[in-house]
C-alpha positions in Angstrom: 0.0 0.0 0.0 1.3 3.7 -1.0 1.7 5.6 1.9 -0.3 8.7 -0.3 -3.5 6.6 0.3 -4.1 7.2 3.9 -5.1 10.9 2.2 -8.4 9.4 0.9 -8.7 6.4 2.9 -11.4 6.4 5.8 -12.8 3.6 7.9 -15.6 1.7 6.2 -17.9 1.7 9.0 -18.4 4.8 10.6 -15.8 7.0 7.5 -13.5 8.6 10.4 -9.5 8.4 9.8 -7.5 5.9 10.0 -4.1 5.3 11.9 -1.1 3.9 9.7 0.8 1.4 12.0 3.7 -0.3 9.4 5.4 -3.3 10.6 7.3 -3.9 7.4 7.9 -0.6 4.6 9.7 -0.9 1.1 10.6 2.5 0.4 7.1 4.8 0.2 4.9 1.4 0.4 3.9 -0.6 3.3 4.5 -4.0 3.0 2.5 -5.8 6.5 1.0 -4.2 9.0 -2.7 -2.6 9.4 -5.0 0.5 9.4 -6.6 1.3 13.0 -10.1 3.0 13.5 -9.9 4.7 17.2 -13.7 5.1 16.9 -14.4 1.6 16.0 -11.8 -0.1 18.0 -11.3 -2.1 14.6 -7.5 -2.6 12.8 -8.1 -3.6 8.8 -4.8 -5.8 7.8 -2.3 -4.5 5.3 -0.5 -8.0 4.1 1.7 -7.8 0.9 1.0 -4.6 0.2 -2.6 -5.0 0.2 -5.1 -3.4 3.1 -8.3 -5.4 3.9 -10.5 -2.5 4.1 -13.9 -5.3 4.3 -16.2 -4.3 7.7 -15.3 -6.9 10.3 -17.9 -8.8 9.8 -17.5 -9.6 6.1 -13.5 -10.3 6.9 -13.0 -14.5 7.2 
């Protein structure tokens, strides 16, 4: 995921902002790690570059 995203990104649920929290970065793009909703109490997985931005109850 390109760190320029978090710009438009918002939480699916209730649309606040999201918190960035990288445990592995290649240059501008995080790699693993997830996007946190403080409002929702919810972090959406970023594996292999790829966020899971699906509400928690459609994630399997």
């Amino acid at each position: 995921m390109k760190k320029e995203l978090m710009q438009i990104l918002a939480c699916p649920v209730c649309k606040g902002d999201l918190e960035l929290r990288a445990d592995e970065e290649k240059g501008e793009e995080i790699v693993t790690g997830s996007l946190y909703c403080s409002k929702c109490n919810y972090s959406y997985p970023i594996v292999a570059t790829i966020p899971n931005l699906l509400p928690p109850e459609q994630q399997a």
